[in-house]
KEDRENVO-45168 format. One record per atom (N, C-alpha, C, O, CB): y, z, x; residue in three letters. Coordinates in steps of 0.2 Angstrom, whole numbers, plus 2048, in hexadecimal, padded with zeros to 3 digits. Glycine has a CB too. Layout:
% KEDRENVO-45168
YZXALA...
***
This chain:
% KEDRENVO-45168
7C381C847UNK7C5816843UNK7C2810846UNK7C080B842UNK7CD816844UNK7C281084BUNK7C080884FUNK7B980584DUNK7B87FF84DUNK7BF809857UNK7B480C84BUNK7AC80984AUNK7AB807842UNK7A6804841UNK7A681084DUNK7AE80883FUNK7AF806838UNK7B57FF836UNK7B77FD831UNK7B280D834UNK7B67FD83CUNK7B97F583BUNK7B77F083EUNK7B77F0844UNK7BF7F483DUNK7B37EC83AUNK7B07E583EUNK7B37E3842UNK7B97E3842UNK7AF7E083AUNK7AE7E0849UNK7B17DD84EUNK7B87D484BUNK7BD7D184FUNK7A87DC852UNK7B67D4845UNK7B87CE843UNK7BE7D1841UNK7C27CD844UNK7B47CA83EUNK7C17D583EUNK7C77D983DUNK7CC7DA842UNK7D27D9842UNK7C67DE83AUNK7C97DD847UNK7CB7DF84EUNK7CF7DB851UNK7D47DC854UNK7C67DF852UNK7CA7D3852UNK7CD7D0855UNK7D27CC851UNK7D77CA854UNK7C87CD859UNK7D27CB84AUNK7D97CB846UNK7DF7CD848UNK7E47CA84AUNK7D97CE841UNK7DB7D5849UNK7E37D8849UNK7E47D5850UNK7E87D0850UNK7E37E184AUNK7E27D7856UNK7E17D485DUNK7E87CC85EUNK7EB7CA862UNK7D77D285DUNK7E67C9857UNK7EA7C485AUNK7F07C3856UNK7F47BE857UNK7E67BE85BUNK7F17C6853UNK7F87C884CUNK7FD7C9853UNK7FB7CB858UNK7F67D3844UNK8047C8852UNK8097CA856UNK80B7D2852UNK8097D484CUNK80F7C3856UNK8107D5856UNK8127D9852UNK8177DB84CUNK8187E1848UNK8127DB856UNK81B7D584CUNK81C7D2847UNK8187D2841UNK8197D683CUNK81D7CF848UNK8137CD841UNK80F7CD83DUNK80A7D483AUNK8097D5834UNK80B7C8840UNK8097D7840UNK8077DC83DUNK80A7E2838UNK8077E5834UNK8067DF841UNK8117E383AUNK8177E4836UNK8167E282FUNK8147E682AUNK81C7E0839UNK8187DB830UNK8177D9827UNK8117DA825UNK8117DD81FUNK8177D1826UNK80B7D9828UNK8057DB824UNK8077E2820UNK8087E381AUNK7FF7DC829UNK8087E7827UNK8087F0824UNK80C7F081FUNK80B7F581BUNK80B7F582AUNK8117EC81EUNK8197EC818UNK8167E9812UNK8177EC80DUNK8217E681BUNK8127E3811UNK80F7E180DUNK8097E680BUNK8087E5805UNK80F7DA80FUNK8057E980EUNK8007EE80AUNK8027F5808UNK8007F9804UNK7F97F080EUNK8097F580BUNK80E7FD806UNK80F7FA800UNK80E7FD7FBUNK81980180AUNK8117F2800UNK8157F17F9UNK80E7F17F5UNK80D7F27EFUNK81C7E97F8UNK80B7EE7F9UNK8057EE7F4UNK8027F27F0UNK8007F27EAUNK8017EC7F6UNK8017F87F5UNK7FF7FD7F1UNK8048037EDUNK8038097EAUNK7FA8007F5UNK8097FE7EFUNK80F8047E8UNK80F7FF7E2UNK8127FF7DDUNK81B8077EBUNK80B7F87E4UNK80D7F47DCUNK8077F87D7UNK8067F97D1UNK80A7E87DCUNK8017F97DDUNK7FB7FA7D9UNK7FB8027D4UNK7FA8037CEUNK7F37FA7DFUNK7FD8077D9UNK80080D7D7UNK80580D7D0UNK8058117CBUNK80480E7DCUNK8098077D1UNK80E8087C8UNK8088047C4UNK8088057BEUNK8188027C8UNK8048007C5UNK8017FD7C0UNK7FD8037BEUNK7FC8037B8UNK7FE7F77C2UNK7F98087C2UNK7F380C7C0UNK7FA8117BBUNK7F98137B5UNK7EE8107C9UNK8008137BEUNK8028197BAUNK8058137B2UNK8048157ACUNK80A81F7BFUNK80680E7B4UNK80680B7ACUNK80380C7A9UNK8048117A6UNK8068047AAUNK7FC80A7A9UNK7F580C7A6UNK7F48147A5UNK7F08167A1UNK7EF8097ACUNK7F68177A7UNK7F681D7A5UNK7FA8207A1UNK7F982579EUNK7F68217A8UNK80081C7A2UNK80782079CUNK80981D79BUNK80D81B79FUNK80D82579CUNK807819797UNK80A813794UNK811814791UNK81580F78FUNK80681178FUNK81281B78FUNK81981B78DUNK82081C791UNK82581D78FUNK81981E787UNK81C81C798UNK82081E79DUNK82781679EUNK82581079EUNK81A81F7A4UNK82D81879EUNK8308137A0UNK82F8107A8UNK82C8127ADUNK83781579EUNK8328077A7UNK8328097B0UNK83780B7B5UNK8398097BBUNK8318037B2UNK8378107B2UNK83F8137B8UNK83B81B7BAUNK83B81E7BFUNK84B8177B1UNK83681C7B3UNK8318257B5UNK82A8217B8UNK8268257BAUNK82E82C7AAUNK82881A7B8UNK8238177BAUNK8248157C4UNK8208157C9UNK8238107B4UNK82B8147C3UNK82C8127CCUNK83081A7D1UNK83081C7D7UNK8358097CBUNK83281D7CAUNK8338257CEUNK82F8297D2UNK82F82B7D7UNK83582A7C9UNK8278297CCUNK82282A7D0UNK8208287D3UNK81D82C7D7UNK82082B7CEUNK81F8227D3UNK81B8207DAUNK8208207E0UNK81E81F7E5UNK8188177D9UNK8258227DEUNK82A8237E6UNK82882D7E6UNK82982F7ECUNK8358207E4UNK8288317E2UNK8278357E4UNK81F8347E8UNK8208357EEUNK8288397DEUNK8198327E6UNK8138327E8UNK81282F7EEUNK80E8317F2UNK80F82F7E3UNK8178297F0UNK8168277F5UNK81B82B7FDUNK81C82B803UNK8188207F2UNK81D82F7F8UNK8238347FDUNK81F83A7FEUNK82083E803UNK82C8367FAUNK81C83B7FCUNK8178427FBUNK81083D7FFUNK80B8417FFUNK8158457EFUNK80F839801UNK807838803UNK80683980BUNK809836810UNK805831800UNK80383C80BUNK80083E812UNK7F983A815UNK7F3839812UNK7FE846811UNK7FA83981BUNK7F583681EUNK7EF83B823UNK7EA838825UNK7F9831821UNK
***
């Protein structure tokens, strides 16, 4: 993981408190469950948003790292 992150990122992280790190990691989950409902909008459009936010909670509970 380490040789694929710029030294300039590194040392970002390096001086973030862990707090801050925190928020960061909380703010790119929500982010990418916003990007997630927008991509399944775009695909079913005739999906309400109650079967638009179900799934992405299913997808996001189902994802593996």
């Amino acid at each position: 993981m380490g040789s694929s992150l710029s030294p300039e990122y590194l040392a970002a992280l390096r001086q973030m408190s862990g707090a801050q790190k925190l928020r960061t990691a909380f703010g790119l989950y929500w982010s990418a469950r916003k990007l997630k409902a927008a991509r399944l909008r775009q695909l079913h459009p005739d999906w309400s948003d109650h079967e638009i936010q179900q799934r992405v909670k299913e997808i996001f509970l189902h994802a593996s790292f």
